[in-house]
PDB file of N, CA, C and O in Angstrom:
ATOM      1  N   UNK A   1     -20.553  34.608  11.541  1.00  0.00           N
ATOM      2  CA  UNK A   1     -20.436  33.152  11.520  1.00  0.00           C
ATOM      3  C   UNK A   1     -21.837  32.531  11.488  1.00  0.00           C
ATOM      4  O   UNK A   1     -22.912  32.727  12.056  1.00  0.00           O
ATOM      5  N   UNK A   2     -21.289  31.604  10.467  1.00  0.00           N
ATOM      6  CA  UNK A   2     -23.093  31.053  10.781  1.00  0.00           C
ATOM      7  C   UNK A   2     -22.990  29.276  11.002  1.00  0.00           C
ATOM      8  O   UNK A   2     -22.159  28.639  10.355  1.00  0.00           O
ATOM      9  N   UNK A   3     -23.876  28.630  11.927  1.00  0.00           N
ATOM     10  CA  UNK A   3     -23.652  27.180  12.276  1.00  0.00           C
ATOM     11  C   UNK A   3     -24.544  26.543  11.272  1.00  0.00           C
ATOM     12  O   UNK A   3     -25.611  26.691  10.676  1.00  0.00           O
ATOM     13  N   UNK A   4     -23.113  25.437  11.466  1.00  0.00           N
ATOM     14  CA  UNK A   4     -24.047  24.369  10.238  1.00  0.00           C
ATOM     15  C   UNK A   4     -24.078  22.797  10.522  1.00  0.00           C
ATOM     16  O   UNK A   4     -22.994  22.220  10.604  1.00  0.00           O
ATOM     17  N   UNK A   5     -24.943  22.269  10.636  1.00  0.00           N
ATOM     18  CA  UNK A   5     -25.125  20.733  10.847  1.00  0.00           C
ATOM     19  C   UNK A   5     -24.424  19.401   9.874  1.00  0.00           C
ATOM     20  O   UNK A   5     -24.842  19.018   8.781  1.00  0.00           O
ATOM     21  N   UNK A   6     -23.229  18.851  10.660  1.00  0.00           N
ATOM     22  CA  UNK A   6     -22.486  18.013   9.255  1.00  0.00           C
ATOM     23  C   UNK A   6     -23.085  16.606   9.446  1.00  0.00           C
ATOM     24  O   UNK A   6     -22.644  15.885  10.340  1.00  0.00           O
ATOM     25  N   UNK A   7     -24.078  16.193   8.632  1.00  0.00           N
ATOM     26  CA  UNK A   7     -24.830  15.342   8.998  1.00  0.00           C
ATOM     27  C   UNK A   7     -24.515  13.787   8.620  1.00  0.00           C
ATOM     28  O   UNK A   7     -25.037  13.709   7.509  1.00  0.00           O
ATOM     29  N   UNK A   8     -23.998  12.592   8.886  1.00  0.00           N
ATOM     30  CA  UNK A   8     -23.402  11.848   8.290  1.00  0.00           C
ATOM     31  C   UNK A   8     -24.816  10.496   7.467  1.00  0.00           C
ATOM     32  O   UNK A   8     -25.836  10.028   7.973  1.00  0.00           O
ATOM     33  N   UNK A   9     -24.392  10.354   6.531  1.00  0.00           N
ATOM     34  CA  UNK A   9     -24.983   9.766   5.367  1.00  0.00           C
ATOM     35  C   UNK A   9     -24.051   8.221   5.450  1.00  0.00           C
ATOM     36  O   UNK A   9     -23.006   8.176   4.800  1.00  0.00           O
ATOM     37  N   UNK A  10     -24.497   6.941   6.299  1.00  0.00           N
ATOM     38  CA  UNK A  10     -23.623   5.533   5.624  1.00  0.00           C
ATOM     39  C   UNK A  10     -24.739   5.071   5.127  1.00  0.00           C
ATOM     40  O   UNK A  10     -25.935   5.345   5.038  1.00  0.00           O
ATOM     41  N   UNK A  11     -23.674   3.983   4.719  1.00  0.00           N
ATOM     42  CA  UNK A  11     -24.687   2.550   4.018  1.00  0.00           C
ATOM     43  C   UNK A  11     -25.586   2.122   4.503  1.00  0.00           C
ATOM     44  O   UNK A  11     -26.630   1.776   3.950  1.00  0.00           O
ATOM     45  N   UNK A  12     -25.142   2.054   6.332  1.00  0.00           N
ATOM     46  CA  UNK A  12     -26.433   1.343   6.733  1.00  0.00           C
ATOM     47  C   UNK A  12     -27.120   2.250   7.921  1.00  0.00           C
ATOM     48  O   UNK A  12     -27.820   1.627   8.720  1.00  0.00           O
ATOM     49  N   UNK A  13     -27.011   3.348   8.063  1.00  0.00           N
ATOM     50  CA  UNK A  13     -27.436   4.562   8.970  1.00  0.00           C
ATOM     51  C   UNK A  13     -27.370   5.531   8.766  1.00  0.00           C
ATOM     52  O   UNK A  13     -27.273   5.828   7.575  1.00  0.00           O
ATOM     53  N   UNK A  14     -27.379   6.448   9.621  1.00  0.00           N
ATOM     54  CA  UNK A  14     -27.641   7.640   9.394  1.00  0.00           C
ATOM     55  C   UNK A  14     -27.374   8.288  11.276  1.00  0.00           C
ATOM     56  O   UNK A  14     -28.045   7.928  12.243  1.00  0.00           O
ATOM     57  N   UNK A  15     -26.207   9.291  11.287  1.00  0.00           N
ATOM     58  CA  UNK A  15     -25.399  10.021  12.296  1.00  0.00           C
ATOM     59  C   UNK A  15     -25.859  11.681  12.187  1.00  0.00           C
ATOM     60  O   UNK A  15     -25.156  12.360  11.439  1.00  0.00           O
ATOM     61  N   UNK A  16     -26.938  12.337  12.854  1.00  0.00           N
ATOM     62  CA  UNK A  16     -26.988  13.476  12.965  1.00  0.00           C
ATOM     63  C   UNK A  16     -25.787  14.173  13.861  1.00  0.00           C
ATOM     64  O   UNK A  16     -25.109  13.550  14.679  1.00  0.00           O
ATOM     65  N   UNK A  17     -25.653  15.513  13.575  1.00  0.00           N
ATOM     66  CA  UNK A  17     -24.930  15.875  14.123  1.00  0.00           C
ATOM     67  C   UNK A  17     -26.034  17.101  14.954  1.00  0.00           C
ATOM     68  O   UNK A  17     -27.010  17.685  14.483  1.00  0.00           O
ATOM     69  N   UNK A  18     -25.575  17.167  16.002  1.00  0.00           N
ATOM     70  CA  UNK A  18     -26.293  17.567  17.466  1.00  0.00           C
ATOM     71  C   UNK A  18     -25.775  18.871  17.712  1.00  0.00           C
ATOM     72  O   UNK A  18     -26.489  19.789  18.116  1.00  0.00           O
ATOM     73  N   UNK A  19     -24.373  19.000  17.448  1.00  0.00           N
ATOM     74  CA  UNK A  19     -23.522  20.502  17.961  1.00  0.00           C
ATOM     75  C   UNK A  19     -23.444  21.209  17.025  1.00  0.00           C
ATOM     76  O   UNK A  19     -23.866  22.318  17.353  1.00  0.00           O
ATOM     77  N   UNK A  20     -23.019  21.182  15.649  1.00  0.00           N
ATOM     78  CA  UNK A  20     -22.664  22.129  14.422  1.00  0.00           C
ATOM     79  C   UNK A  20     -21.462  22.686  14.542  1.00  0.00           C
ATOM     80  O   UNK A  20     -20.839  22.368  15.555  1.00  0.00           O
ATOM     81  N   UNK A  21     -21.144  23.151  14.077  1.00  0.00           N
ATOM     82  CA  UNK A  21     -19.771  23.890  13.568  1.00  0.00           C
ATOM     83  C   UNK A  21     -20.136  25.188  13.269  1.00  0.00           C
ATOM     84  O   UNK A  21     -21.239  25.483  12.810  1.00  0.00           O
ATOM     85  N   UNK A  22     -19.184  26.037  13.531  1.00  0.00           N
ATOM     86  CA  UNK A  22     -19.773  28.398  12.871  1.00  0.00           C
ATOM     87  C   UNK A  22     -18.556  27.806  11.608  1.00  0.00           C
ATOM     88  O   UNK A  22     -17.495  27.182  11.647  1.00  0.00           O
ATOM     89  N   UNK A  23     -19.482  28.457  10.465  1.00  0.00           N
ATOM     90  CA  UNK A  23     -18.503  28.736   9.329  1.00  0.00           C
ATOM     91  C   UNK A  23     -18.718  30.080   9.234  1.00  0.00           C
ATOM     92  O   UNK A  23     -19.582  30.528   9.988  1.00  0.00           O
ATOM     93  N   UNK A  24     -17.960  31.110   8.246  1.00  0.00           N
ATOM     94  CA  UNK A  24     -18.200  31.951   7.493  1.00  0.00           C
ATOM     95  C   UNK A  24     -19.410  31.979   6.610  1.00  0.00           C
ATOM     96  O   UNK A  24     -20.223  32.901   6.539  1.00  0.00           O
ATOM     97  N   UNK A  25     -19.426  30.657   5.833  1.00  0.00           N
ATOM     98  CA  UNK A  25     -20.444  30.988   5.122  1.00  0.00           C
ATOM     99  C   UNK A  25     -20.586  29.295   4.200  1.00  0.00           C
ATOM    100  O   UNK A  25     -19.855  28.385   4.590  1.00  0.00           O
ATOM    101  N   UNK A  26     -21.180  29.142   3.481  1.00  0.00           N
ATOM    102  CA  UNK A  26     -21.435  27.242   2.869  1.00  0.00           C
ATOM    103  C   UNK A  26     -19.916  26.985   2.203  1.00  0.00           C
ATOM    104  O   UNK A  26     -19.226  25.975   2.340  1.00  0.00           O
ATOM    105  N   UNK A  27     -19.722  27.726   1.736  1.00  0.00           N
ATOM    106  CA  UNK A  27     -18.757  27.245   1.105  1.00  0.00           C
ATOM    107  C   UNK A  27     -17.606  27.140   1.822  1.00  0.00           C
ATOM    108  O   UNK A  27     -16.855  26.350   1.251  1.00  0.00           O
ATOM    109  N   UNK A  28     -17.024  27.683   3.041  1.00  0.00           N
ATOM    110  CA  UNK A  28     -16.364  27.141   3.916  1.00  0.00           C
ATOM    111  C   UNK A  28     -16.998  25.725   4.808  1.00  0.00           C
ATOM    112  O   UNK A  28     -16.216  24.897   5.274  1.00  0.00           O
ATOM    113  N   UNK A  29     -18.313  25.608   4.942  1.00  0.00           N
ATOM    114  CA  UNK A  29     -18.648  24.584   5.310  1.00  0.00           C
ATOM    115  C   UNK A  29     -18.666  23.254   4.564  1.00  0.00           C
ATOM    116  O   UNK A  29     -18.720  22.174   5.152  1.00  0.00           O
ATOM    117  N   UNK A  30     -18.618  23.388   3.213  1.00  0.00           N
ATOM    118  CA  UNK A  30     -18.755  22.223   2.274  1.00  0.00           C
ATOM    119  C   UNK A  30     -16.902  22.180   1.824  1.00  0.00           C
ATOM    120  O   UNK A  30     -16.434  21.202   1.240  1.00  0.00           O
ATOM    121  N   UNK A  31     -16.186  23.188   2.149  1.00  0.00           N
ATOM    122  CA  UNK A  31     -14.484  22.683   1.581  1.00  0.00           C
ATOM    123  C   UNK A  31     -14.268  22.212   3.203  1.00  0.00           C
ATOM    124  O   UNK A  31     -13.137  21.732   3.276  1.00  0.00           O
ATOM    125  N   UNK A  32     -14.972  22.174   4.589  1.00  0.00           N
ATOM    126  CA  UNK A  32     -14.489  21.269   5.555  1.00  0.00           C
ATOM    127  C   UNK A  32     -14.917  19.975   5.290  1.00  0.00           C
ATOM    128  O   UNK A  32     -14.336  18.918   5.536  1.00  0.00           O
ATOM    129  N   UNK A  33     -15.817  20.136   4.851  1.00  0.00           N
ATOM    130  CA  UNK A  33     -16.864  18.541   4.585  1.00  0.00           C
ATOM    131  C   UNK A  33     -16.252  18.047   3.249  1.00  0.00           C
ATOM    132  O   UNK A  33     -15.914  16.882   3.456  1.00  0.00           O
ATOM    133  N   UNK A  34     -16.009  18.329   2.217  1.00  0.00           N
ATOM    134  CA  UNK A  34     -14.260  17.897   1.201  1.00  0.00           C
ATOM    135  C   UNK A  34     -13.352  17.034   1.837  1.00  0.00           C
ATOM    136  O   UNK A  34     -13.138  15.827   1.729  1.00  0.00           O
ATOM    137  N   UNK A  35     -12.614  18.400   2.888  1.00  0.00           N
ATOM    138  CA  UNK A  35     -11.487  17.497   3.320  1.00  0.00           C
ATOM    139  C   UNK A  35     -11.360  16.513   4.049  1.00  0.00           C
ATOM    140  O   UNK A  35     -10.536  15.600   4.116  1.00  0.00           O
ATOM    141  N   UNK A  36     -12.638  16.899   4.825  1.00  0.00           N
ATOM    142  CA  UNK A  36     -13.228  15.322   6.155  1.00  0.00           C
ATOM    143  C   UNK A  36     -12.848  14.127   5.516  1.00  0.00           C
ATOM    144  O   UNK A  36     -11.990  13.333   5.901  1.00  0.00           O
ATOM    145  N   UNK A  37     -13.915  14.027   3.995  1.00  0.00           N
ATOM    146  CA  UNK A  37     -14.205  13.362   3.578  1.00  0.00           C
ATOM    147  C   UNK A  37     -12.990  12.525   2.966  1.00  0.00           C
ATOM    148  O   UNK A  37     -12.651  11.359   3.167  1.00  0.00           O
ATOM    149  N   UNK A  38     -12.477  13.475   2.187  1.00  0.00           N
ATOM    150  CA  UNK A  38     -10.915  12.409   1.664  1.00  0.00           C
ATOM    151  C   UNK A  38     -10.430  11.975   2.816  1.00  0.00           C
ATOM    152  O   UNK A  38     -10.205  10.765   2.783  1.00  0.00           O
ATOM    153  N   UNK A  39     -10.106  12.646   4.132  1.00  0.00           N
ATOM    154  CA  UNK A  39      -9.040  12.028   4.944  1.00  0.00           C
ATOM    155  C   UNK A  39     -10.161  11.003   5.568  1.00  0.00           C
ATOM    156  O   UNK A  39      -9.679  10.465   6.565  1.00  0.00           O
ATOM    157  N   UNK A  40     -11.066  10.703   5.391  1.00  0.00           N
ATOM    158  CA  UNK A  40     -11.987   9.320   5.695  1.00  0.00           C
ATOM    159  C   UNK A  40     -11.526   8.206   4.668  1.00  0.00           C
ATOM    160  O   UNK A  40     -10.996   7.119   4.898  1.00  0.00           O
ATOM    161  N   UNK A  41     -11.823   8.697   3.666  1.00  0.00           N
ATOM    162  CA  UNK A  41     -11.452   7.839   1.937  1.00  0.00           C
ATOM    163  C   UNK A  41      -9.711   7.046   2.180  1.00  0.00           C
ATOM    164  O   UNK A  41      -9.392   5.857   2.208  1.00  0.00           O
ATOM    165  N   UNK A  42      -8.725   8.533   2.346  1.00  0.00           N
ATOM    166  CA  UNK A  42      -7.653   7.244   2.846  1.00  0.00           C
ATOM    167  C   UNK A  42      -7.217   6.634   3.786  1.00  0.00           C
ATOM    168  O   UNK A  42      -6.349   5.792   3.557  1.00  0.00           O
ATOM    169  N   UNK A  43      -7.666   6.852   5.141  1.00  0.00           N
ATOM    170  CA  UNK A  43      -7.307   6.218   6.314  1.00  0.00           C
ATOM    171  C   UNK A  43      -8.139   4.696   5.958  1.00  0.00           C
ATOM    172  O   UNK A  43      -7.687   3.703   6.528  1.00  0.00           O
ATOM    173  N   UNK A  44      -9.573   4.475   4.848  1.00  0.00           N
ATOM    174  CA  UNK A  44      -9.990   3.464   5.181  1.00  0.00           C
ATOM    175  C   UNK A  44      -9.358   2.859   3.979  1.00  0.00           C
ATOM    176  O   UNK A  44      -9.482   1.635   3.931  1.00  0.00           O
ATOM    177  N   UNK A  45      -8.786   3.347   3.112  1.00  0.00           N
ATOM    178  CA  UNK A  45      -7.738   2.922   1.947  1.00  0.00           C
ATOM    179  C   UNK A  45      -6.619   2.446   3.095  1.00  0.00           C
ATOM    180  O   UNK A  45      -6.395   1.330   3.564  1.00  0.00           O
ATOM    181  N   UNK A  46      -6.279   3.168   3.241  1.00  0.00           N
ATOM    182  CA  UNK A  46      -5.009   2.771   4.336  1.00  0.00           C
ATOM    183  C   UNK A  46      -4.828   1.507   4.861  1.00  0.00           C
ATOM    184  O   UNK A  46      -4.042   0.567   4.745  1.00  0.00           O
ATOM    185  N   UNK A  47      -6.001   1.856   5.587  1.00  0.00           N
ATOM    186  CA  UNK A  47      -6.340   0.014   6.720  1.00  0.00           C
ATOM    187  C   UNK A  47      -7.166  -0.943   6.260  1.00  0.00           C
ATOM    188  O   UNK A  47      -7.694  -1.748   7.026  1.00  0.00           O
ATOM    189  N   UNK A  48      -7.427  -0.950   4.518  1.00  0.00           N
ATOM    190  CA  UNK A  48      -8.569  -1.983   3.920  1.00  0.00           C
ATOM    191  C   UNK A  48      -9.399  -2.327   3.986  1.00  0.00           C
ATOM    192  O   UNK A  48      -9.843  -3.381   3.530  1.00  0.00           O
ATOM    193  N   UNK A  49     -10.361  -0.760   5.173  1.00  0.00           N
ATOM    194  CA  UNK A  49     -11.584  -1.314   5.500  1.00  0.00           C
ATOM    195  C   UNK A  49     -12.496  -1.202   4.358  1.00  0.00           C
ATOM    196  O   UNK A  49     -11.938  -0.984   3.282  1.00  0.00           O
ATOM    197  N   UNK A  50     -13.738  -1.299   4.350  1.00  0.00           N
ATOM    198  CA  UNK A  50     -14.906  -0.878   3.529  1.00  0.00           C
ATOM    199  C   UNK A  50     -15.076   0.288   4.150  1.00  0.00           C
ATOM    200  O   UNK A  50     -14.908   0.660   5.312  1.00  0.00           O
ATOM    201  N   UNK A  51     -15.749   1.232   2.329  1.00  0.00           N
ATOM    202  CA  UNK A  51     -15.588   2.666   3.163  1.00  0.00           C
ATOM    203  C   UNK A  51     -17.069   2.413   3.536  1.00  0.00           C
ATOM    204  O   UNK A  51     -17.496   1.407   2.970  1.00  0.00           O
ATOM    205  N   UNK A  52     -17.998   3.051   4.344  1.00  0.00           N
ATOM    206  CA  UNK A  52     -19.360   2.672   4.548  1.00  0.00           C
ATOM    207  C   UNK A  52     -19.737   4.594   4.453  1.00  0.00           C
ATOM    208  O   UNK A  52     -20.949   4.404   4.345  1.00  0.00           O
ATOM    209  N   UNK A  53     -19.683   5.313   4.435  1.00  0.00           N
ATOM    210  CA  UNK A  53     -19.660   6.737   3.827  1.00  0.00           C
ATOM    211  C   UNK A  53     -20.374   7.072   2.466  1.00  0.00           C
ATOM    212  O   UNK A  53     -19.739   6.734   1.467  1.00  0.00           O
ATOM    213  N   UNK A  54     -21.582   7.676   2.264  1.00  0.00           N
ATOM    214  CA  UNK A  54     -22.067   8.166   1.331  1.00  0.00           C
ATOM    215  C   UNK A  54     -22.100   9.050   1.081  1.00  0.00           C
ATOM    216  O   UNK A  54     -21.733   9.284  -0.070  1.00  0.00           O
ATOM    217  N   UNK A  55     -22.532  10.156   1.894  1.00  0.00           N
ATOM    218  CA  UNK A  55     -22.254  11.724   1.603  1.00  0.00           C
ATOM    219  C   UNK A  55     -22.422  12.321   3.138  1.00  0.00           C
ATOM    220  O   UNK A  55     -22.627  11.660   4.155  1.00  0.00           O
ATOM    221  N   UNK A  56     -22.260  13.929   3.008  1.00  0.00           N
ATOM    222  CA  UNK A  56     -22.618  14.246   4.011  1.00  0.00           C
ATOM    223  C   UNK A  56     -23.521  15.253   3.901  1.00  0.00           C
ATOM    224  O   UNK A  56     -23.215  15.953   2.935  1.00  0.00           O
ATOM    225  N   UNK A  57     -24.639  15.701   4.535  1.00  0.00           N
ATOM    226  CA  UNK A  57     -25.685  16.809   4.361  1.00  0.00           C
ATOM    227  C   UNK A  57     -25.639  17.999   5.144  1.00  0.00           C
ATOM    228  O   UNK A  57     -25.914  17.971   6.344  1.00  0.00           O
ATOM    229  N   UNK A  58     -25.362  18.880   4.639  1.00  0.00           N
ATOM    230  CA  UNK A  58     -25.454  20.184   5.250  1.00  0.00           C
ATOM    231  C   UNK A  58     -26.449  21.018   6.325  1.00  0.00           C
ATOM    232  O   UNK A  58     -26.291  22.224   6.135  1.00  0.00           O
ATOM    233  N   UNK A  59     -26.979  20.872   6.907  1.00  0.00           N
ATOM    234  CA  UNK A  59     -28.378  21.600   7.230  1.00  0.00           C
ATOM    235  C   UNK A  59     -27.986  22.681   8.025  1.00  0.00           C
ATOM    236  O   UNK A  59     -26.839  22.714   8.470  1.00  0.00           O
ATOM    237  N   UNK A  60     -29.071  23.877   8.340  1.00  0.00           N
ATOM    238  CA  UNK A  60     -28.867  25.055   9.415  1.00  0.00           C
ATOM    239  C   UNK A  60     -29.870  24.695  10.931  1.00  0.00           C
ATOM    240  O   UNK A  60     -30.432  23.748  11.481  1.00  0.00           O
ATOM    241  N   UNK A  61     -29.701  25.694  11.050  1.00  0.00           N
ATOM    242  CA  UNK A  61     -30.234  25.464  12.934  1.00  0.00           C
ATOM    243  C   UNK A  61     -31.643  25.035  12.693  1.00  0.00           C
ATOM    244  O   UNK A  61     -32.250  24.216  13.384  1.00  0.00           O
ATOM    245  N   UNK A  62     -32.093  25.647  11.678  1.00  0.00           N
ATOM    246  CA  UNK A  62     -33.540  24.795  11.827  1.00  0.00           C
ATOM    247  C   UNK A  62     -34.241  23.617  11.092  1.00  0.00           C
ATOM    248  O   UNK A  62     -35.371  23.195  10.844  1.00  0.00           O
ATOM    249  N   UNK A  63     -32.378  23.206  10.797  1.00  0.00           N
ATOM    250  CA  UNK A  63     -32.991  21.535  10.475  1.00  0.00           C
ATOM    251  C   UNK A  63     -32.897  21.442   9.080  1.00  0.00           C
ATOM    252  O   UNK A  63     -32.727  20.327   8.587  1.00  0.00           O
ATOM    253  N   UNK A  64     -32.988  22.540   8.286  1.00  0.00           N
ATOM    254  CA  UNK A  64     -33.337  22.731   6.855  1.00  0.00           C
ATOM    255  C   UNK A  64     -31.979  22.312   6.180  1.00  0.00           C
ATOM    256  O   UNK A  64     -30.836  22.724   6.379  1.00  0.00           O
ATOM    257  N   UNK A  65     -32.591  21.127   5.104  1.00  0.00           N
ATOM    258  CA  UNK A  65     -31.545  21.007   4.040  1.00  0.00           C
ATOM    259  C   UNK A  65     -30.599  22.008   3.472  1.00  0.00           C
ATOM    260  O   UNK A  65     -31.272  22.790   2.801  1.00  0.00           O
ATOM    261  N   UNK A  66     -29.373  22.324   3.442  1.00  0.00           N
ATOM    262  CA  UNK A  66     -28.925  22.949   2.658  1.00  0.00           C
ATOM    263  C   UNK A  66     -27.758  22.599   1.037  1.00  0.00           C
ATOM    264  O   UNK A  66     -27.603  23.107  -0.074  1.00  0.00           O
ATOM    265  N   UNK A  67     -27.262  21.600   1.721  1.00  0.00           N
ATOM    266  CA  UNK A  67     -26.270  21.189   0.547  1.00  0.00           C
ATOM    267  C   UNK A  67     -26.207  19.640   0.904  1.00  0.00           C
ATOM    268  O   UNK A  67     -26.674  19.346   2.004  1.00  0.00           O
ATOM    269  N   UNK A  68     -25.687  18.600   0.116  1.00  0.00           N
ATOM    270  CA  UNK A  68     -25.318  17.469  -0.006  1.00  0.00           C
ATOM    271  C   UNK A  68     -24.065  17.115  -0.574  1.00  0.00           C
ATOM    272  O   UNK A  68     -23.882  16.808  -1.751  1.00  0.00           O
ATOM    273  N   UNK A  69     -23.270  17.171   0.267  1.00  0.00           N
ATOM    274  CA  UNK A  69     -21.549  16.313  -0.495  1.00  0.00           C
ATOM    275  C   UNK A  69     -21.846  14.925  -0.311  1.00  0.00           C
ATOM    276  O   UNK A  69     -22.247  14.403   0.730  1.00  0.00           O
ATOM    277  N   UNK A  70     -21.582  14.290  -1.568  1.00  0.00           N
ATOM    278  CA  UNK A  70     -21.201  13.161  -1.614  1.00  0.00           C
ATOM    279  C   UNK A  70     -20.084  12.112  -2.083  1.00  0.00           C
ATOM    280  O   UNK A  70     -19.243  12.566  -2.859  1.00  0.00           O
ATOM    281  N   UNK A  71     -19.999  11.135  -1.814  1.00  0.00           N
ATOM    282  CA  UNK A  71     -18.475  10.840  -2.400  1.00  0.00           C
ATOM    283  C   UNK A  71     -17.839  11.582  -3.615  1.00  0.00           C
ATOM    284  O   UNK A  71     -16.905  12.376  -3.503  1.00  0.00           O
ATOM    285  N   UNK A  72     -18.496  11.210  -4.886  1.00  0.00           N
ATOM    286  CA  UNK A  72     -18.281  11.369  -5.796  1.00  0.00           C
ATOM    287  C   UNK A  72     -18.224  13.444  -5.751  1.00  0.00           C
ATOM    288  O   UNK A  72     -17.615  13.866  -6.734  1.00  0.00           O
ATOM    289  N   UNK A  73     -18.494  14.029  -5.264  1.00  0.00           N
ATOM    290  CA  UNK A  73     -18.319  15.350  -4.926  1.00  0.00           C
ATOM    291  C   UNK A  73     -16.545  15.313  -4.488  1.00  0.00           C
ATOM    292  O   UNK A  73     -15.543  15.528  -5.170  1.00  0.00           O
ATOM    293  N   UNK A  74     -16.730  14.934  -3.033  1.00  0.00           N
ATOM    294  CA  UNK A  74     -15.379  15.308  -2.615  1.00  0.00           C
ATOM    295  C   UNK A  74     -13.990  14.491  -3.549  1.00  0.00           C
ATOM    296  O   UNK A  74     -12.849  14.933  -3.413  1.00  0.00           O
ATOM    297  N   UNK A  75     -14.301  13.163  -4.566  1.00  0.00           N
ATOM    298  CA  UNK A  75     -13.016  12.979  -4.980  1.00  0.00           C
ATOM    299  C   UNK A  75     -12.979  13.606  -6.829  1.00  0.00           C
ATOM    300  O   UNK A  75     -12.437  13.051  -7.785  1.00  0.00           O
ATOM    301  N   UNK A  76     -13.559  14.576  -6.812  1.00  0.00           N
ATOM    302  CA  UNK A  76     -13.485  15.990  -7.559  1.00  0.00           C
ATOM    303  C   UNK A  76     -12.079  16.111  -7.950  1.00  0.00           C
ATOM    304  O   UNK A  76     -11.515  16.759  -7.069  1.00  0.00           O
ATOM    305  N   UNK A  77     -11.504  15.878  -8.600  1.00  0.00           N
ATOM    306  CA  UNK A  77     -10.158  16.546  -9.251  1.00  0.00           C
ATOM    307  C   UNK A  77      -9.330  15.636  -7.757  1.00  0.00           C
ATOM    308  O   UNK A  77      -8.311  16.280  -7.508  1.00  0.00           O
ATOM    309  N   UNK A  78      -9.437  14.584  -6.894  1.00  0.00           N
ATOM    310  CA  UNK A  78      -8.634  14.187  -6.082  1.00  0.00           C
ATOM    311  C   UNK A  78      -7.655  13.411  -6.595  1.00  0.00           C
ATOM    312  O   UNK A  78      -6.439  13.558  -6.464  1.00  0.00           O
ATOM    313  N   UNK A  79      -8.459  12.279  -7.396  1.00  0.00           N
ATOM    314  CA  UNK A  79      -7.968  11.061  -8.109  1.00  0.00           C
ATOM    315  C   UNK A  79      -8.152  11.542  -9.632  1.00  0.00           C
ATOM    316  O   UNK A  79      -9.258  11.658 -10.158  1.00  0.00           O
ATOM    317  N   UNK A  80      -7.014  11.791 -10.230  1.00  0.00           N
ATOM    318  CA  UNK A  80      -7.108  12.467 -11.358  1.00  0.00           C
ATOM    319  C   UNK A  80      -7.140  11.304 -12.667  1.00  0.00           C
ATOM    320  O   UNK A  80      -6.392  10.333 -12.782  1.00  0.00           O
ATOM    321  N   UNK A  81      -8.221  11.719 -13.577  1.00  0.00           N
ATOM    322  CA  UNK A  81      -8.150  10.673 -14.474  1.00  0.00           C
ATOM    323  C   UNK A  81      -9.204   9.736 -14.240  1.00  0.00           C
ATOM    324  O   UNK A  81      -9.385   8.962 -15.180  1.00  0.00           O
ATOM    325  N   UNK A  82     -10.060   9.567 -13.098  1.00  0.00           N
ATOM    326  CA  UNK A  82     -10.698   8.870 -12.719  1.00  0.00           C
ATOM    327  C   UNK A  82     -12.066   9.536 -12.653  1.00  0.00           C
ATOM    328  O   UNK A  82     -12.155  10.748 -12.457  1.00  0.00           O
ATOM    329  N   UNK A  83     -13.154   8.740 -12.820  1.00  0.00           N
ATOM    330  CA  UNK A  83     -14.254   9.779 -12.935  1.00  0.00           C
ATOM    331  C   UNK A  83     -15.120   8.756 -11.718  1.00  0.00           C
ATOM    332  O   UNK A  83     -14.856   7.560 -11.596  1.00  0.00           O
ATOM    333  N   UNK A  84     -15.967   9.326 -11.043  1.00  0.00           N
ATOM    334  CA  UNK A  84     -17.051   8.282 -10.311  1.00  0.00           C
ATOM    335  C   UNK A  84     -18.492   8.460 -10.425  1.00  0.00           C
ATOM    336  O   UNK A  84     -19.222   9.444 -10.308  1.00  0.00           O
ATOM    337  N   UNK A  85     -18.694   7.237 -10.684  1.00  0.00           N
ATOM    338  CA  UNK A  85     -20.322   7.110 -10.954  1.00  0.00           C
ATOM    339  C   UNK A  85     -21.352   7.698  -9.683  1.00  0.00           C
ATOM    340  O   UNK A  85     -21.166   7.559  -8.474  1.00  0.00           O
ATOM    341  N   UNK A  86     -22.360   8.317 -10.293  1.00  0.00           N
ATOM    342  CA  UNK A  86     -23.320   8.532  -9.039  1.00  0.00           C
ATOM    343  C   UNK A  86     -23.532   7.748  -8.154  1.00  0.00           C
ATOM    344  O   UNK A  86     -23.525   6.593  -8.580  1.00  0.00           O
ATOM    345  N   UNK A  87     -23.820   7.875  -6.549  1.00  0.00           N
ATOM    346  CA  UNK A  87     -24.488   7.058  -6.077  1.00  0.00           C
ATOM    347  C   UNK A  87     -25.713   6.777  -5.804  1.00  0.00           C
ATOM    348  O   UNK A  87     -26.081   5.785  -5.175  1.00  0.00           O
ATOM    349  N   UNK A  88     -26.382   7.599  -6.243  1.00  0.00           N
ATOM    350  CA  UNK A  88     -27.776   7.809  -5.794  1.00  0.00           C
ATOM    351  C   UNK A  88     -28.781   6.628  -6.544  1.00  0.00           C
ATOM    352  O   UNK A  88     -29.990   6.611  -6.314  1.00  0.00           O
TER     353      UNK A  88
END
């Protein structure tokens, strides 16, 4: 198992994460950070908020970048037919 930092990315801040999570390996860490992410996308669909969510960043124990999901990542084949512009 290896720990990974799910680091949160909004509009107007920025939420480190302090504890981490053990995955197997990134790619179990980036299909949790997927599904986070949609079930963020419709609960704030749901209740009409603004989503304030940009991506989320991966890092390991020593802080180091590893991956970046971002919206347009996780609604990947979600919303079919629909394509989304970068945000960057």
């Amino acid at each position: 198992m290896v720990k990974y930092f799910l680091n949160v990315d909004l509009k107007d801040g920025f939420i480190p994460d302090t504890e981490g999570l053990d995955f197997v390996d990134l790619e179990g860490a980036t299909a949790e950070v997927i599904s986070g992410m949609r079930d963020i996308i419709v609960d704030h669909i749901q209740q009409g908020e603004t989503l304030a969510l940009r991506a989320i960043s991966i890092t390991d124990d020593a802080g180091h970048l590893i991956s970046i999901v971002t919206l347009a990542d996780a609604l990947k084949g979600f919303l079919p037919g629909i394509t989304m512009p970068s945000l960057a």
